[in-house]
C-alpha positions in Angstrom: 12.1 277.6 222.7 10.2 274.5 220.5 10.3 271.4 221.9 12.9 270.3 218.9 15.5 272.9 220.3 14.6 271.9 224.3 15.3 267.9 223.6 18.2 269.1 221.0 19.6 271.5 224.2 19.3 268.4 226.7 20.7 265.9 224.2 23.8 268.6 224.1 23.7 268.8 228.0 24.3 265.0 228.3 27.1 265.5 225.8 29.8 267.8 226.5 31.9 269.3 223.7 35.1 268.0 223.1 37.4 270.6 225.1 35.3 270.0 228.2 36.2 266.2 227.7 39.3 267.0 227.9 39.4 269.0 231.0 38.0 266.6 232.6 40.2 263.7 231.6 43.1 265.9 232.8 40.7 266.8 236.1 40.4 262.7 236.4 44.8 262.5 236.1 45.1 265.6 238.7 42.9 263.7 241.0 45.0 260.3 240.4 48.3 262.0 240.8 47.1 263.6 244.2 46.0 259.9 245.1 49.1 258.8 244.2 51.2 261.6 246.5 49.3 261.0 249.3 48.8 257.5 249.8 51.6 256.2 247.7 49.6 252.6 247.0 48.2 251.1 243.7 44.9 251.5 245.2 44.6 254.6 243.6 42.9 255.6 240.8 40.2 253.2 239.7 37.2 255.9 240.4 39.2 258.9 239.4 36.9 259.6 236.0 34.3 259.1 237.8 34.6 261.4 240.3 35.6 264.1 237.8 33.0 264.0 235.9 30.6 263.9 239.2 32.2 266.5 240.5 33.0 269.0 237.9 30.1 268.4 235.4 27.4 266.2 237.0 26.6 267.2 240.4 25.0 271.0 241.2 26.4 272.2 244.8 28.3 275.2 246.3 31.8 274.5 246.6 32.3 277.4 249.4 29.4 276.1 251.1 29.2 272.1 251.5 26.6 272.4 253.9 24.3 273.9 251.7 20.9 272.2 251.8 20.4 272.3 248.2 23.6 270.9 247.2 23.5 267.4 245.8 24.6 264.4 247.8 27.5 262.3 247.4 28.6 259.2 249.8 32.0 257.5 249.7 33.5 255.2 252.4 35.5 258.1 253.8 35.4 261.5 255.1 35.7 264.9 253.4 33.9 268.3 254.1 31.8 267.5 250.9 30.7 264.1 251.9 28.0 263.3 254.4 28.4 259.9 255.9 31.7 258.4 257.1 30.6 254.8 256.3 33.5 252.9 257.7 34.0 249.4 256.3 31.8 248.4 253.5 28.2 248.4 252.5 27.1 251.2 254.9 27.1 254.1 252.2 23.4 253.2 249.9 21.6 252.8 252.7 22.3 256.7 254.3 22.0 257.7 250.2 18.4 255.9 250.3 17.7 257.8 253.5 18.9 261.0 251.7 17.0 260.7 248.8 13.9 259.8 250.4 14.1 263.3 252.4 14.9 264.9 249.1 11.7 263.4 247.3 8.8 262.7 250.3 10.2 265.7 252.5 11.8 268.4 251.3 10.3 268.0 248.3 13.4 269.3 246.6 15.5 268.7 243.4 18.9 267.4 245.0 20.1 264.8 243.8 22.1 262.0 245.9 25.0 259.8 244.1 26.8 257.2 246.1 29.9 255.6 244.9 30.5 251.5 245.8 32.8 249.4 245.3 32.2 246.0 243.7 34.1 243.8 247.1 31.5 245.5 249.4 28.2 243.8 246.8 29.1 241.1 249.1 27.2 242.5 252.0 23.5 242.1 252.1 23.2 245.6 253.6 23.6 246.9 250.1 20.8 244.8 248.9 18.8 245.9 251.7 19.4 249.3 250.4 18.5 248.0 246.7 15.4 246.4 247.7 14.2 249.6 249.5 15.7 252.0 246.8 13.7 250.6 244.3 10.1 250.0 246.3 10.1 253.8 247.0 10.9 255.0 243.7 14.0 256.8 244.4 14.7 258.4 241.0 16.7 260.7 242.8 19.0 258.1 243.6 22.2 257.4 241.4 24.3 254.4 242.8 27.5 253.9 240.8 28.9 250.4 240.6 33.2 250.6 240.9 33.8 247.1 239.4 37.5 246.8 239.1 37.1 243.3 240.2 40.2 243.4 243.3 39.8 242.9 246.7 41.7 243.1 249.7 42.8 239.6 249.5 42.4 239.3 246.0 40.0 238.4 242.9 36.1 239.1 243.9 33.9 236.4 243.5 32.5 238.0 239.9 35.5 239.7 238.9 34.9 241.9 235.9 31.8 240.0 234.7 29.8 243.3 234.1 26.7 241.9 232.8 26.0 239.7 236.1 26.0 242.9 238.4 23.5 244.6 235.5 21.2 241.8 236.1 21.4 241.5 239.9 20.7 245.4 239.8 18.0 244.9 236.9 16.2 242.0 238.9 16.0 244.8 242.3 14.2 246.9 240.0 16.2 249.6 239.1 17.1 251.5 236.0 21.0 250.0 235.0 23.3 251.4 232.7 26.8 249.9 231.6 29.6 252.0 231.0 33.4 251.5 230.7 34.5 253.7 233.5 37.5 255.2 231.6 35.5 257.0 229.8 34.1 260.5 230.9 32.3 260.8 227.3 30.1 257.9 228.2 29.9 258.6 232.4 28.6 262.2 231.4 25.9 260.6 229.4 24.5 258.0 231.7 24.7 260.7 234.6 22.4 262.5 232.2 20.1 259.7 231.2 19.7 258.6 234.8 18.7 262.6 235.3 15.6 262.0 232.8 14.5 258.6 234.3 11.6 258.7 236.6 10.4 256.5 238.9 13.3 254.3 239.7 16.5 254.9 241.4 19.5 254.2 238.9 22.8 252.2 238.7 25.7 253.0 236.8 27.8 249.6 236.5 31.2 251.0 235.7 34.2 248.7 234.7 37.7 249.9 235.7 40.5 249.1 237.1 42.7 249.6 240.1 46.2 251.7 239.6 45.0 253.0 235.9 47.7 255.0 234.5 50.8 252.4 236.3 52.5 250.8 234.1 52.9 247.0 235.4 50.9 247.9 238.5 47.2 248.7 236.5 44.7 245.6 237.4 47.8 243.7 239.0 46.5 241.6 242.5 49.8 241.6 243.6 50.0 245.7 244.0 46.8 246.1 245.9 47.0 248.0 249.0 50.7 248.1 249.3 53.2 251.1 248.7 54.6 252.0 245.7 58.4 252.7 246.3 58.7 256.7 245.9 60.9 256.5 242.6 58.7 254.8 241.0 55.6 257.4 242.2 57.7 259.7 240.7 58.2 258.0 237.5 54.4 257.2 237.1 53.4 260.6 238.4 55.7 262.2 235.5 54.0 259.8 233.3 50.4 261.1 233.9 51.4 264.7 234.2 52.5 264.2 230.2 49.2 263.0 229.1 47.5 266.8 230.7 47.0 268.9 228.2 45.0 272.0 229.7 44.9 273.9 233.0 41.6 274.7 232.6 39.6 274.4 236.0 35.6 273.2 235.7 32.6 275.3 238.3 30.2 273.4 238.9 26.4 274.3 238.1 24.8 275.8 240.9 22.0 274.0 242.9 18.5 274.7 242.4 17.7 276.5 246.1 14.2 275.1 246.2 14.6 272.8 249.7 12.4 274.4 252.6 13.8 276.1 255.7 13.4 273.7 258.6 13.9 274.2 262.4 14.5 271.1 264.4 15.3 272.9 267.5 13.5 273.2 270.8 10.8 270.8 270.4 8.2 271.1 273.0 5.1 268.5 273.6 1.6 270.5 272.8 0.8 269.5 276.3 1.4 267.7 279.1 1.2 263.5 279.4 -2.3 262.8 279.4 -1.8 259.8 282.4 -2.5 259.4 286.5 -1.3 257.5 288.8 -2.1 254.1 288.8 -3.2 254.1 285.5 -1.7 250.3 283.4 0.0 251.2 280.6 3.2 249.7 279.0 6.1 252.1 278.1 6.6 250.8 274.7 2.9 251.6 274.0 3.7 254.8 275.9 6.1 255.9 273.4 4.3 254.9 270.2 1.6 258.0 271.5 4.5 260.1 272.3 6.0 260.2 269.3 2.3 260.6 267.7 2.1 263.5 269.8 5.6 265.0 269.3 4.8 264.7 265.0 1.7 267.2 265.9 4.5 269.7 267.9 7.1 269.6 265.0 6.7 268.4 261.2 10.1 267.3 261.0 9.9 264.7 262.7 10.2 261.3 261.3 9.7 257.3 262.4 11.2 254.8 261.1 10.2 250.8 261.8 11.4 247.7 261.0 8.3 245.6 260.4 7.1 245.5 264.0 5.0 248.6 263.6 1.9 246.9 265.9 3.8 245.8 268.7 6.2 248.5 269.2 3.3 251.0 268.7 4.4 252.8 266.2 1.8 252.7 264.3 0.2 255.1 266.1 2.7 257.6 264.8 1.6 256.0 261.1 -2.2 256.3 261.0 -2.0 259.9 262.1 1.2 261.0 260.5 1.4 258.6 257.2 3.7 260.6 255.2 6.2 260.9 257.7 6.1 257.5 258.4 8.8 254.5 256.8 8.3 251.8 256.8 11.5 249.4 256.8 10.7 246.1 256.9 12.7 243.1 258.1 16.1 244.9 257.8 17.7 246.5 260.8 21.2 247.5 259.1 19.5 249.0 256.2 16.7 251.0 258.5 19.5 252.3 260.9 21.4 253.5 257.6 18.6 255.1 256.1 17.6 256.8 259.6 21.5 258.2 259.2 20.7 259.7 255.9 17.6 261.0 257.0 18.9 263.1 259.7 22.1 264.2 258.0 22.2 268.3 257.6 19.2 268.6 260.1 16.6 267.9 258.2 14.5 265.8 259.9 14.0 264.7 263.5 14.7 261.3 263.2 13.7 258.0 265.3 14.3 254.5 264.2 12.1 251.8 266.4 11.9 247.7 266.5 12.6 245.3 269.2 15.9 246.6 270.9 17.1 242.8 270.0 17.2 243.0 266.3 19.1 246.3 267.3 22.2 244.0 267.7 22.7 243.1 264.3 22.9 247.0 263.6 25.7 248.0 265.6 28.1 248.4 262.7 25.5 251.0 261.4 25.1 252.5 265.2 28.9 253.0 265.2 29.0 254.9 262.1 26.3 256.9 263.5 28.5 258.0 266.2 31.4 258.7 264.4 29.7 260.7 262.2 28.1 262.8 265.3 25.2 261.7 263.8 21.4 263.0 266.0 19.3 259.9 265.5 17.4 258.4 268.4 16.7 254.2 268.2 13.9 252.7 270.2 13.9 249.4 271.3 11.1 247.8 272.6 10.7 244.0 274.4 13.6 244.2 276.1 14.5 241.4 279.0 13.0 238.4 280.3 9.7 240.6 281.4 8.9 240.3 277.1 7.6 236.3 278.6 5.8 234.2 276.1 7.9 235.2 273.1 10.7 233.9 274.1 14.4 233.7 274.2 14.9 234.8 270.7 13.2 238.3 271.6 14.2 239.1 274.6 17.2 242.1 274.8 19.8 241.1 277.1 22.7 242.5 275.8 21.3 245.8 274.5 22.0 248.4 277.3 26.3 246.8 277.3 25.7 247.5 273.0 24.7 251.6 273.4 26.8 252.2 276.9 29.7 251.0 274.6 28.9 254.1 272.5 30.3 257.3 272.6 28.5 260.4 273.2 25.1 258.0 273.4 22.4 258.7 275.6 20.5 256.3 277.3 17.0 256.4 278.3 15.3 253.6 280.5 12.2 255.1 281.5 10.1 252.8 284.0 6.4 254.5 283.6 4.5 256.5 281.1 4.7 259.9 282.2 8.7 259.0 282.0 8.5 257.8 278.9 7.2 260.3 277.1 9.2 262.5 278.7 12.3 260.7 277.5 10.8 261.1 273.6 10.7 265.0 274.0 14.1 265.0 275.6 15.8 262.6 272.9 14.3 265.4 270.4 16.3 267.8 271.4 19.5 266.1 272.3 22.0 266.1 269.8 24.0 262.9 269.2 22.4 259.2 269.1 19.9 258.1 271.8 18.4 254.8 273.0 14.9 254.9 274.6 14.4 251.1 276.2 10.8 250.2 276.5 9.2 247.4 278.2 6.3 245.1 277.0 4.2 244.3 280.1 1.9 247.1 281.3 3.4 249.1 284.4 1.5 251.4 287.0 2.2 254.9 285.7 4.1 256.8 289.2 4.5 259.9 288.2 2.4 262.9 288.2 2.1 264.5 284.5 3.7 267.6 286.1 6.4 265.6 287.1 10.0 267.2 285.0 12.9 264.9 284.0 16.3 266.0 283.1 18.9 263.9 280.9 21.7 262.7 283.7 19.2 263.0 286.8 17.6 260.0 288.8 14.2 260.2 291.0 14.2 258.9 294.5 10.9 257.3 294.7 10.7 255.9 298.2 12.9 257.0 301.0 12.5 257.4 304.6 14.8 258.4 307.4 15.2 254.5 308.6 16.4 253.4 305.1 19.1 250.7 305.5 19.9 249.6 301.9 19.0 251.7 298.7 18.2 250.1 295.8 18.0 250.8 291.5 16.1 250.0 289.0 14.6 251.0 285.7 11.8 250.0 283.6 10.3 246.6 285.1 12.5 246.2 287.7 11.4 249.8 289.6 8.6 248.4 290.2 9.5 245.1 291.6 11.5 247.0 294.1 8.7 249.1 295.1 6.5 246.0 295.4 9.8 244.7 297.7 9.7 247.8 299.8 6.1 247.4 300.0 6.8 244.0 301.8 9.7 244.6 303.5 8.4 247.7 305.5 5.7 245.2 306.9 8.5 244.1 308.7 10.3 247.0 309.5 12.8 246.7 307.4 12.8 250.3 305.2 14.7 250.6 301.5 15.3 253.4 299.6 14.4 253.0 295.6 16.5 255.0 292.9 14.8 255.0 289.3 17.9 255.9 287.1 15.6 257.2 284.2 18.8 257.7 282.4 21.4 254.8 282.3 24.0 257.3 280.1 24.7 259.5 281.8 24.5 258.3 284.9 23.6 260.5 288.0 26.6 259.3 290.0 26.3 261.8 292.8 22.6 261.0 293.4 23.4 257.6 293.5 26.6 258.3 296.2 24.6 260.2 298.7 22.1 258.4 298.9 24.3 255.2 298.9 25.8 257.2 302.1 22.7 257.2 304.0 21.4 254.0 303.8 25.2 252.4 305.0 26.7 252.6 302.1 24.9 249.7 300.6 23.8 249.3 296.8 21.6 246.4 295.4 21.4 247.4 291.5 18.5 245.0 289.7 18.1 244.9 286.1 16.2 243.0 283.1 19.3 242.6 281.7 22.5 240.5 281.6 25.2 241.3 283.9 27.8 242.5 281.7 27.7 246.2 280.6 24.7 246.4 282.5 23.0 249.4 284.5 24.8 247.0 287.7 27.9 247.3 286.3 27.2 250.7 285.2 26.9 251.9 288.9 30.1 250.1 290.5 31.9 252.4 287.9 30.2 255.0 289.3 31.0 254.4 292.8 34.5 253.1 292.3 36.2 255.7 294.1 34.0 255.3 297.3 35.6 252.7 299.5 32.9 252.9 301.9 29.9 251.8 299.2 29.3 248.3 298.2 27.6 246.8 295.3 25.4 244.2 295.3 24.0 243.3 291.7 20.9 241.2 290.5 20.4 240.4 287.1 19.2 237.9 284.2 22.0 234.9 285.0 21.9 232.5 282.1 19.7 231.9 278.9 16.3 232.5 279.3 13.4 230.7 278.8 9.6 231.3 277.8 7.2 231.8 279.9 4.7 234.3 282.1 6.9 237.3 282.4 6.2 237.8 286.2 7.2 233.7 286.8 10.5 234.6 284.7 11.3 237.3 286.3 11.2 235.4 289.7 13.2 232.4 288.2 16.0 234.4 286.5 16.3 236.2 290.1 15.5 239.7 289.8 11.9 239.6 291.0 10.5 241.4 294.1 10.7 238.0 296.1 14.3 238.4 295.2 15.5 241.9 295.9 14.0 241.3 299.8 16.2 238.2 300.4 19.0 240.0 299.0 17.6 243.2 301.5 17.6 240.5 304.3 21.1 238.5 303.8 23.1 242.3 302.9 21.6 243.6 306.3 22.5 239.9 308.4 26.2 240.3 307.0 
């Protein structure tokens, strides 16, 4: 073929003949009418081209096989077979399409495509332009995000309304190709889907104008229809209405994929060797797990980090200098990096974790719940959690963090207290399907365990016991090792504690906690660089509800913290060594 006839042939492929138009305008009524019977509301209808012509002319997948990996992508805010990500509420869906089309392009290397369909009320949320901003500075010209303008909201008019040319400039000015098209019209969606097929190195928008209810009479682009039922004899009027402007029964296949995405196994990751540490040795667990996941990248090439722009102080740059291209770097946005990480991991492609200060974690929890609802294996690390972070202050310190994932379904929580731990808790959050947390701490900690030393998900250590134990107390991360230092002192004057590091706060190792609660007098002192609500504290009076004979005594971070040297805050916020011993003392005089 010259390359007259091989432009001529694409030119043709961007521009269907005129019975494919029409099946696809009847397709585009079909998928209105089943709108209309199953919701019965005038929010029906607006995308309903759109997603004809995606589906039936513009997309390559399997429609027997949704899972297949070479099947192009598509993300609405809802949840089918053939779409990936339940978003939820809005402005959730571009950034698990960036994270999809950045494994497409930078590691799969493969030629599916990912289109993700917005509506104009959610361009209110800056998570989309987080999305934007990162689309377009990775050159995601697999990337097709298509504008819905119909310019109705749940509670009315949208700040821009139908002004078309305002959203092509804000999408210009984020650097990406934009097209404007009237969205009734499959003719003109099939070509832009085309063009934005030929367009390299930018992602692509297609700003679509249409309206909400097309095809009702008196209810079409009416405010005072949206969301609310239409009665069901006039469904059935409108219904017959749209069934008389069909005029085939033709059915549209669409094209195959291309099957050029590698085979990947994510399964059964093992370390290349065990933790490279000995007791006594300083190290900080958040500087323990930047190494680990360095270490895991050389065990499996799957695996992926993600960070927010804090790359040197939670270590992951480590991972970066010796894995750079599986390295991404998210800057100062949490949603859009916790979305992205979601679209990274969807279909097992990738081994995905996500890492910043477990703070700025908070203002992701929208994205976190998504995550879960959609079963979704990622695992987040937060780093400079608690009043031990000192200097930085308030503002960095995560207080609320462990109450945030506990509240979490199906989330696993790792609070590893030395290094050994740690990286123990990387390898295990490999393999564990579902989300995971990994809590790290920023002050260097004596490393306690041997390298030999095996953890399980679920199962506590006893660190220190002896047969004259009178109280046992738990920690994790900072706190373990104030109560050792406590013990330390305390046995000095015959008083002897027992010391429970929980490893895993979710799920909890309730019956390791009960026995030896049961030994020592049935008395708990939980202590914890963290606030008191939703807390590993409250975490084990749950636990050990239905034991009348246990009681609970809690320490943890009471009231707003302050800077200052991390072992002096510890001591003033009451959940220093100094502290657990007079609790040891008063618990054992009552």
């Amino acid at each position: 073929m010259s390359d007259s006839e091989a432009s001529t042939a694409m030119a043709e492929e961007g521009k269907p003949d005129e019975k494919t138009l029409q099946v696809l305008r009847d397709m585009a009524n079909r998928l209105r009418i089943h709108s209309i019977r199953a919701t019965c509301t005038s929010s029906s209808g607006s995308a309903a081209e759109i997603m004809s012509v995606l589906f039936f002319y513009t997309m390559r997948y399997r429609q027997t096989d949704p899972e297949n990996p070479d099947n192009d992508r598509f993300i609405l805010s809802k949840r089918l077979s053939f779409v990936d990500v339940a978003t939820g509420w809005f402005g959730q869906g571009l950034g698990a399409a960036c994270g999809m089309a950045y494994t497409g392009r930078y590691f799969d290397k493969a030629s599916y495509r990912v289109f993700c369909l917005l509506g104009d009320g959610e361009t209110s949320e800056g998570s989309v332009w987080e999305a934007m901003t990162f689309a377009s500075y990775y050159n995601l010209d697999n990337l097709v995000a298509i504008f819905d303008v119909n310019r109705l909201g749940h509670g009315g008019t949208l700040p821009v309304e139908h002004c078309i040319e305002i959203y092509q400039k804000r999408c210009e000015a984020f650097g990406w190709n934009t097209y404007v098209v009237d969205g009734r019209d499959v003719e003109a969606l099939c070509q832009v889907f085309w063009q934005a097929a030929q367009v390299k190195g930018k992602p692509t928008a297609v700003v679509a104008k249409t309206f909400k209810g097309r095809g009702m009479p008196n209810v079409e682009d009416a405010e005072s229809w949206y969301g609310k039922p239409v009665p069901k004899e006039r469904a059935d009027v409108i219904i017959k209405l749209i069934e008389s402007q069909i005029q085939t029964s033709r059915n549209l296949v669409p094209k195959p994929p291309i099957e050029d995405s590698p085979q990947v196994s994510i399964t059964d990751v093992k370390m290349i060797s065990l933790p490279a540490y000995e007791i006594g040795d300083q190290v900080a667990t958040r500087k323990a797990c930047g190494l680990a996941l360095a270490k895991l990248g050389y065990a499996n090439d799957r695996v992926v980090v993600l960070d927010g722009d804090t790359k040197n102080a939670t270590f992951s740059e480590i991972f970066k200098k010796e894995h750079p291209e599986r390295f991404i770097d998210c800057f100062v946005a949490e949603q859009n990096m916790v979305n992205v990480a979601l679209g990274c991991a969807i279909r097992g492609r990738t081994i995905t974790f996500a890492s910043t200060f477990a703070t700025f974690l908070t203002r992701a929890f929208s994205q976190l719940r998504t995550g879960a609802i959609c079963e979704t294996s990622i695992s987040l690390i937060g780093s400079h959690c608690g009043v031990s972070v000192g200097e930085d202050g308030p503002s960095q310190m995560a207080l609320e963090d462990l109450a945030m994932f506990r509240a979490i379904p199906n989330c696993t929580i790792f609070y590893p207290s030395d290094a050994v731990s740690t990286e123990n808790a990387v390898c295990l959050a490999a393999n564990t399907k579902g989300m995971c947390f990994i809590r790290t701490s920023q002050p260097e900690t004596a490393v306690i365990y041997s390298p030999q030393e095996t953890f399980k998900i679920g199962q506590a250590k006893v660190v220190r016991q002896s047969v004259n134990d009178k109280v046992t107390v738990i920690g994790a991360g900072v706190t373990l090792h104030e109560a050792l230092l406590a013990a330390d002192d305390l046995s000095k004057e015959g008083i002897f504690i027992r010391v429970i590091d929980l490893f895993t706060v979710k799920p909890l190792d309730a019956a390791t906690i009960i026995s030896n609660a049961k030994a020592t007098g049935g008395l708990i002192i939980t202590v914890e660089d963290h606030y008191a609500e939703g807390g590993l504290g409250e975490a084990v009076c749950a636990a050990v509800s239905k034991e009348p004979e246990i009681v609970v005594h809690q320490l943890a971070v009471a009231g707003v913290p302050r800077s200052g040297k991390p072992s002096e805050l510890l001591d003033v916020f009451g959940i220093s060594a100094r502290h657990i011993m007079v609790s040891v003392k008063c618990i054992l005089m009552n």
